[in-house]
Structures are given as structure tokens and as C-alpha cells.
N, C-alpha and C positions, 0 to 999 in steps of 0.2 A: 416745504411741501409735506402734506402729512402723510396717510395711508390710502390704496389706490383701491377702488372696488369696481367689480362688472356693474354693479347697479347700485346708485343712488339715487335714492326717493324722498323729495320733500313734501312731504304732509301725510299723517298717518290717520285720515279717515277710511271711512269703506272704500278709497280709491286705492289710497295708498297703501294702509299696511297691509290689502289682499294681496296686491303688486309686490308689496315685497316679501311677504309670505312665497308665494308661487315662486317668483326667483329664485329665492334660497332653495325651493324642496328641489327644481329645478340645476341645482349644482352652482349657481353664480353668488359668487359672494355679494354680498347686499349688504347697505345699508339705509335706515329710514330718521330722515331727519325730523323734529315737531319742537315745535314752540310755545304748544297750549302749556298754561299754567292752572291750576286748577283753586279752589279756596284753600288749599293748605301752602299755595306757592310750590309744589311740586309739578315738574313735570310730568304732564300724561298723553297716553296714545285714545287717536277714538275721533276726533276730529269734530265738528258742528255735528255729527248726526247722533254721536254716544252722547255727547257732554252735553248739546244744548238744542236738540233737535231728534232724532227719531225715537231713542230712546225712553229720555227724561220727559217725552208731552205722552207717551206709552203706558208709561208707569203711570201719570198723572191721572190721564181716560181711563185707565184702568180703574183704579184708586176712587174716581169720581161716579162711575157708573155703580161701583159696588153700594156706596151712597147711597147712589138715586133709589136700587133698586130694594134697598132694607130700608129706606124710609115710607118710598110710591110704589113699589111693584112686586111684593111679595106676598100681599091680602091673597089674591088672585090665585094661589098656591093654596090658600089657608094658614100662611105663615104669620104670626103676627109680633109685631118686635118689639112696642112700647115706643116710648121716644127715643131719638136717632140722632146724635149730634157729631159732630164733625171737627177733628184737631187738625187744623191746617198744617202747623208745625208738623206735628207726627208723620205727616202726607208727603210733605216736601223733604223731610229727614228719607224716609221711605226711597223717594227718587233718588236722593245723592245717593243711597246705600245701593242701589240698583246700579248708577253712572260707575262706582266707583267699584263695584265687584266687575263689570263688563269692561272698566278699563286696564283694569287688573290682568281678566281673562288676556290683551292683546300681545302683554308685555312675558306673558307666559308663555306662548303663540310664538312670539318675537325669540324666546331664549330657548324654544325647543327647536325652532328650524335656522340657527346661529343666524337671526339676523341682530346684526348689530346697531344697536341704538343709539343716534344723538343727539343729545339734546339741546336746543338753540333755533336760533330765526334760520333759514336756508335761502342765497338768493343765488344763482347761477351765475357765471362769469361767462366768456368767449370761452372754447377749446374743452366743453362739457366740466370744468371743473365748476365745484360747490363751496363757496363759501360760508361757513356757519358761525354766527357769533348769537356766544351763550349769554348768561342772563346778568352775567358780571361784567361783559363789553369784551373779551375772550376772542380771539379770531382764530381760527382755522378752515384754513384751504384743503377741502380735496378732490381728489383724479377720480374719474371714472369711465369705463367705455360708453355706458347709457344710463342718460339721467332722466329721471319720469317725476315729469312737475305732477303734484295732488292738490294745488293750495287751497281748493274747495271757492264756499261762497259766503257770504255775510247781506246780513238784510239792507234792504234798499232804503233809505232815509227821504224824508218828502218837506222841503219847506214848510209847507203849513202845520205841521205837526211836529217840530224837534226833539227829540226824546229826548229825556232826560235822567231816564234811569227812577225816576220817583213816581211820579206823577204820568208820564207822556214813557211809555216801555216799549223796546220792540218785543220779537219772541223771543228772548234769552230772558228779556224781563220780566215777562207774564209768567216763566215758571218758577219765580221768587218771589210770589206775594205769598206775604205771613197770614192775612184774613181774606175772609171772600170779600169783595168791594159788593156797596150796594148798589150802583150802578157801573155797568161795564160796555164801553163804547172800545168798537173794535175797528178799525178801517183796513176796507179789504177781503172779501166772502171766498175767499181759493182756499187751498188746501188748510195751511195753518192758522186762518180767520175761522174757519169750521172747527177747525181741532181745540185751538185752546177756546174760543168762544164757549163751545161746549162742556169744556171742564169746568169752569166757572159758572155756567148755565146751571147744572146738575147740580153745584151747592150751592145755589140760591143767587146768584147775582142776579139783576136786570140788565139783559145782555141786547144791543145793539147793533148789527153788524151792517157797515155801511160800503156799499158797494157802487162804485163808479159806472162798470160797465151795465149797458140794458138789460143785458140777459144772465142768468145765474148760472154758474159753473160753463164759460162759455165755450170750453173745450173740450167737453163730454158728452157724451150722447142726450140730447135733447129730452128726451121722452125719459129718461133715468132721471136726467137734473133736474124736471120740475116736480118727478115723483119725490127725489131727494127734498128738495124745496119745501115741499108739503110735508112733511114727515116732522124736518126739524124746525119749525113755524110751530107748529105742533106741540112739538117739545118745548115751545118756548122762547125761541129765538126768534127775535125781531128784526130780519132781513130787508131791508132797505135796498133797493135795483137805484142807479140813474141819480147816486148821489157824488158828488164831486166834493170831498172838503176843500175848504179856500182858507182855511186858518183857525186857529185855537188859543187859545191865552188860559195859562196856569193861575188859580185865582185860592190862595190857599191851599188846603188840602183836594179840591176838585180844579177840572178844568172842564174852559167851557169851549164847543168845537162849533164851526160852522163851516154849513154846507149848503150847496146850491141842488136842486129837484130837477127832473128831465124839462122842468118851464123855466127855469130861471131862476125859482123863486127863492129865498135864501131862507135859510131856519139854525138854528142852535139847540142842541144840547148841553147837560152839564153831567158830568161822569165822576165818579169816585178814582178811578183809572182810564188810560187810553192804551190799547195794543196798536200800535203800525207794524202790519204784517201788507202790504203792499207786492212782495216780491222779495228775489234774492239777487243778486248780483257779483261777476265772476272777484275774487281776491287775487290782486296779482301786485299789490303793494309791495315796494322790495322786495320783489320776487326776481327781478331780471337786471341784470346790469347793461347799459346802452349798446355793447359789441356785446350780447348774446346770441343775436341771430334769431331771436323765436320772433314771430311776428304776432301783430294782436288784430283782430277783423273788427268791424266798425262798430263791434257791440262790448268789445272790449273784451272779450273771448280769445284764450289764446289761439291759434289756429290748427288745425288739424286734418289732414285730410282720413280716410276712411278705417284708416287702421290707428289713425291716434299718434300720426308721426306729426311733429313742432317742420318749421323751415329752417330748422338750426339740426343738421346731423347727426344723430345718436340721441336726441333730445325728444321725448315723447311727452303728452300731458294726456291725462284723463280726470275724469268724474266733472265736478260744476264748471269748472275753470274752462269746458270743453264744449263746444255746441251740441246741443240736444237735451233732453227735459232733465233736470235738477234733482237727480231718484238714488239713493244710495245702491241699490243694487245696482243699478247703471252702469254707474263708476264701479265698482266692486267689478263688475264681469268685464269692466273694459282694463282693469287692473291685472286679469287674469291674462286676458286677450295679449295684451301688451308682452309681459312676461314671458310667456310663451313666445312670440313673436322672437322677442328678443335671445331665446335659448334655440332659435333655428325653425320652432315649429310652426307651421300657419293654419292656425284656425280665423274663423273668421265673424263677427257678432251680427245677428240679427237684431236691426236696430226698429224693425217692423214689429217683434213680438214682445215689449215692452209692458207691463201690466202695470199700473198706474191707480194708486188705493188714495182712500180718504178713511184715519179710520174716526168717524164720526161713530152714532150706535143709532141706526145699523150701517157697519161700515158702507162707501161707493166703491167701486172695483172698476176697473176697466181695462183690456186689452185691444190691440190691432183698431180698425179704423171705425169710427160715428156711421151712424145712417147718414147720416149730414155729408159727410165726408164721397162714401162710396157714392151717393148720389151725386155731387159735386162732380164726381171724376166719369160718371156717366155710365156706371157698369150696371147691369141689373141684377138684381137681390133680390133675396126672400128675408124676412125676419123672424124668428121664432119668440115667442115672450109667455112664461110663466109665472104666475105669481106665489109667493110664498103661503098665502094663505091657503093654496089648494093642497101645499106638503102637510105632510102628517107630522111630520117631526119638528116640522115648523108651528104648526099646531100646538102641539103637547108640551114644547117649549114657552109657548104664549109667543111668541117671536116672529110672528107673520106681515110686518110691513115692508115693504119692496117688492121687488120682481127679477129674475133673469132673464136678458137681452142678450139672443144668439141672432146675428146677421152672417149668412151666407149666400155665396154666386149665385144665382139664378139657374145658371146653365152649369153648373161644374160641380157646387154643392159646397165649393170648399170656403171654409170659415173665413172670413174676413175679420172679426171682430165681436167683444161678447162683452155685455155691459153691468150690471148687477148694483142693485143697491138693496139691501137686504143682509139678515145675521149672516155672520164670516162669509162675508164676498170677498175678505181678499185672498181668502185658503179657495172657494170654488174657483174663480177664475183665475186660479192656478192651473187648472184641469185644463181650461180650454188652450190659455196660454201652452202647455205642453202638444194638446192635439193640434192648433197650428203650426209647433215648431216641426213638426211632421206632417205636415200637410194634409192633416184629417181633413174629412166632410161632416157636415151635419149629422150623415146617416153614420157615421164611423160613432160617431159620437151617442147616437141614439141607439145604435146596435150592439153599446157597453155594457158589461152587466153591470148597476151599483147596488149596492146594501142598502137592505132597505131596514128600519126607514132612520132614512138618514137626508141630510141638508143637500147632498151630492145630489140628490134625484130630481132637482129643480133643475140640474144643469142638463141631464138626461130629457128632461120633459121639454126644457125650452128648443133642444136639438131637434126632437124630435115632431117638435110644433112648426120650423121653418118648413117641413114637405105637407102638413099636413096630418100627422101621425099619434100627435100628444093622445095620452092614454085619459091622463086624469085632468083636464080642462075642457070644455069645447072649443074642435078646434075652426081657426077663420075661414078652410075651405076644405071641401071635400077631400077625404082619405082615397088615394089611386089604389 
């Protein structure tokens, strides 16, 4: 038996290694186990969201949008650039340098608050001990008082479309293409069908996104999503509602996809590349041994009740691997939660004030509940909505497509939820997310001073438009 610690942690994404950062400053000896390998075959921290997910599609959208906007969007300025060409290599070098300084940053992290790092697969045994064998077949056991599963989640794979890593990519594989493809069929319109569709979109591909369900972005605020909708249509993206693929065949360097229409009726395409971004789904492969005691719920989630505690004793799990929405900061504050928990103290997470971004351009944002929603549940509401194009800074920026969407009570005023699709809506409905976490009203919020003129004064205007009050719109009903 090896060395015993108060906390071991398997998997060092935003679950894990906040989890066992917080431990450690917390006094309990830790450690954080990880198994990612990276292209130089070295071990690294960071998990799907540094190495192949929030960061690396960041850099990407970043990198792309500067593209777009010295080739199509800076006449408008008086800016004029000449011709504008695009090194894909350079772009993707670019991202690994970004992956690869942020995973850097963790293991710095790691060695300033003595958490100790190892490296190998982690599966848990009975009696909280941790099994880790490294990359050479290496086994080591060890003790702990509390182990906090992290093992995140991995893309959802679909029959008719088997990836193959060339041809047929999930999203690890979309952020490794060396040229833009001339056409690009994407299945799947959610977060990361939006995300990389659009990086490719911006340097030129003919982008395709085929979406199953009827309605677009079906877990957003209605009146945001079709604005969304409209916007990136717009931009060029060919959004397809009510299509079901039923199979594809690799046919040389293209593959050809088919799918069936809200009738029935069947059609094919033929693509340079295919992304299947579909979904994510929990990772819990060798993760458990049969007498560990954690239990899995019917979705294959580990299980957890509200503080993030497993059915196996001193056993906690957070972030994907855990029921509720798939969001690195999620996992990150249920890392901290935990931690804390685990050193005596009880805080407790508000699983209500969640904010929830797309970052497409102009990003979608979203906090607390839909109009859809609160109506659903029978409450009654006011809604307030401003549009970007009535800001000044939104203006002057050229930057005016979306709106900001404040829903509150009727009777009490207090915010339920705030919607946003429009430049940096995921920094605005930061704003509201804090004044719900304190239980602001509409008017608390409209009675703010901001800077003017600044992008904030949309979120002031839409508050202030739920009573009736909006300064710089007119508003839907009479001012009291």
C-alpha cells in the first residue's frame, strides 16, 4: 500500500483540479490523479474543456472572427486591408500554444498549493482506496479519507455517422483540420454545432448544420433563439430544423450523408468533412471497480444527491459525470463546494443561477428560467427586451444585432431570468446572474448607476423596460 491522503481526485478538469486546489489551500493533503496524454505523449492537467473543448474552440472563434472581420467588416470603419488570406497551420499552431501555456498554468497551480500529482488511469476500489496504473501498466494503490470522482464526459457517437477521425470527426476532430474544407456538414445545431460550424463558416467553408429536433436551440428562450437563428442564417450558415440523419458512406476524400425532412422525405448530401457533435455523455469507463459502492442512475450518471455526495461513503463526484447541464464552471464551483464541504464548512450551490453562453458572434447568454418556462409553471411575469441597436456603444462599435431579455415576477419584481443574444452577452448576463444571486428586482437593477456609454446599459434599459420605465426605447406600456 502506498501513501494515504485526505483527498484524492480523479480527473483534473475544471472539476477536478478546482477541487483539489481548494483542498489543499484548505489544509488536507490532496492529490489529483489524470491520464490525459497530449501530442508529445506527455502527461497533462486541463481535462476536455483546456485541451479539447472550451479553450481550444476559443482560441479558434477568436482567431476566425479576426478573419472575417479584416476581410468583410472593416470597409465600414474606413479601414481598408487589401487581400486577406488565411494559414490554417498558423491558427491551429496558435491554439495548441494557448492549450499548452493554460495547461501549464494548472501544474503551477498544482505545485504552489502542494497538490500532488499522478499520473495514470484512476479507478476506485471498495474502502475509498484509488487505484492508478501509469502508462507503462505500473500499479499503485492508494488510501484516502475522500475521493472525488472528476472523469468528465466524451462525445456521443450515433450509428449512422461513425467517425473516423478523417473524414467522419467529432469535436476533438474539427479542431484539427489543416485546410478549411469546401464543404462542411455538421449534425447537430446546440452549443458546439454553433461553435465550430462557425469557425469554419468565417474562413470560407459551406457550412451545413443539420438539426433533428423542430425547434432551434430548444432550451433557450424562444424569442432569443429565433433572433439567434436569424442572425447566423445571415452569416451564412445553413440551418436545417426536422432533419434526422439515417446513414452516410465515406466515398474517397468526401462523404455522402442522408437524411430524412419533418415529411418523410429522404435527401443526401456530399461534404469535404462531417462534425458529429450530437451531445456529450458521462465517462465512467474503468472508472469503478464492481464493490465500489457508487451507484449509476438510468442515464448512466453517477449519482449524487444535492451536495455531490456518491452512495459509497466519503466518495463525492462532480462536474459531467454528475447530473445537471454539462458547463465547466458548474463543475468548477461544485469542485469548490465539495472541498469545502469536505474541510467542515457548508456552503451550499445555487443550482438555479447558472448562466449558460454560446459563444457564436454575437455571443447567446442565458441565466435563471425561459418565458417558456415561468409560463409553464404558472407564475406571472413582466418581460423587459432592449435591443442593441438602440445603445450608443453598440452603435459606434457597428455591433447592434440582438437584444437583451430581462423576465421578472409580476407581483414581487424579482428577476427570474435574463436572456441575451447580442456582442459580449456572456460578460452582461454576468450582471444579472450576480443581482439574482441576491435576490434583486427589476427596479434594483434599473436603479444602477452604469457607465455610459458602455454595452452594460442594455442590461439597465431591459430592467428597466419590465415596469415600464426604459429611457431610450419606447416603452410597451404606460410609465406609473
Amino acid at each position: 500500500m502506498s501513501e494515504k491522503f485526505d483527498v484524492i481526485v480523479i480527473g483534473s478538469g475544471p472539476g477536478g483540479y478546482v477541487a483539489a486546489i481548494r483542498a489543499a489551500q484548505l489544509g488536507l493533503k490532496t492529490a489529483c490523479v489524470e491520464k490525459w496524454v497530449n501530442k508529445e505523449g506527455k502527461t497533462i492537467n486541463g481535462g476536455t474543456c483546456l485541451n479539447v473543448g472550451c479553450i481550444p474552440s476559443k482560441a479558434l472563434l477568436d482567431s476566425s472572427w479576426k478573419y472575417h472581420e479584416a476581410k468583410d467588416a472593416l470597409d465600414v470603419h474606413g479601414i481598408e486591408t487589401g487581400k486577406v488570406k488565411i494559414d490554417v497551420k498558423k491558427m491551429i499552431e496558435r491554439k495548441d500554444g494557448v492549450v499548452k501555456q493554460m495547461s501549464g498554468g494548472i501544474a503551477g497551480l498544482f505545485m504552489a498549493n502542494k497538490v500532488t500529482s499522478i499520473q495514470g488511469t484512476g479507478k476506485l476500489l471498495a474502502g475509498k482506496k484509488v487505484e492508478v496504473t501509469d502508462k507503462d501498466g505500473n500499479v499503485t494503490v492508494y488510501e484516502a479519507e475522500n475521493v472525488i470522482l472528476a472523469s468528465g464526459s466524451v462525445p456521443v457517437n450515433i450509428p449512422p455517422a461513425p467517425v473516423d477521425n478523417k473524414i467522419i470527426v467529432d469535436s476533438t476532430g474539427a479542431l484539427e483540420f489543416t485546410d478549411v474544407p469546401k464543404r462542411l456538414g455538421v449534425i447537430g445545431a446546440g452549443v458546439i454545432g454553433l461553435e465550430l460550424g462557425s469557425v469554419w463558416n468565417r474562413l470560407g467553408a459551406d457550412v451545413v448544420v443539420l438539426e433533428a429536433l423542430d425547434s432551434f436551440l430548444a432550451i433557450m428562450d424562444q424569442q432569443i433563439a429565433k433572433e439567434s437563428q436569424k442572425i447566423l442564417k445571415k452569416q451564412g450558415l445553413d440551418i436545417r430544423l426536422s432533419c434526422r440523419v439515417t446513414g452516410s458512406e465515406v466515398k474517397g476524400k468526401e462523404v455522402v450523408v442522408t437524411y430524412q425532412d419533418k415529411e418523410g422525405n429522404e435527401h443526401q448530401e456530399t461534404f469535404d468533412k462531417l462534425i458529429v457533435c450530437v451531445g456529450r455523455r458521462p465517462f465512467t469507463e474503468g472508472l469503478l471497480s464492481e464493490d465500489a459502492g457508487v451507484k449509476l442512475d438510468e442515464r448512466g450518471f453517477i449519482y449524487v444527491n444535492d451536495l455531490c455526495m456518491t452512495s459509497a461513503p466519503g466518495v463525492w463526484a462532480v462536474g459531467d459525470v454528475v447530473r445537471g447541464p454539462m458547463l465547466a464552471h458548474k463543475a468548477s464551483e461544485e469542485g469548490v463546494v465539495v472541498a469545502e464541504r469536505i474541510a467542515g464548512q457548508k456552503p451550499m450551490m445555487n443550482y438555479d443561477v447558472i448562466p449558460n453562453v454560446i459563444y457564436t458572434h454575437p455571443e447567446i447568454a442565458a441565466v435563471g428560467r425561459t418565458e417558456e418556462q415561468v409560463k409553464a409553471d404558472g407564475e406571472p411575469y413582466n418581460i423587459g427586451v432592449f435591443p442593441f441597436v438602440a445603445s450608443g456603444r453598440a452603435v459606434a462599435a457597428n455591433e447592434t444585432a440582438g437584444m437583451v431579455k430581462i423576465i421578472a415576477h409580476a407581483e414581487t419584481d424579482r428577476v427570474l431570468g435574463a436572456h441575451i443574444v447580442g456582442p459580449s452577452a456572456a460578460d452582461l448576463v454576468q450582471q444579472v446572474a450576480i443581482a439574482m444571486e441576491f435576490g434583486s428586482s427589476a427596479e434594483d437593477i434599473g436603479m444602477t448607476v452604469f457607465g455610459h456609454p458602455t454595452l452594460s446599459e442594455t442590461v439597465k434599459e431591459a430592467a428597466l423596460a419590465v415596469n415600464g420605465h426604459a429611457i431610450h426605447i419606447a416603452n410597451r406600456k404606460k410609465r406609473k
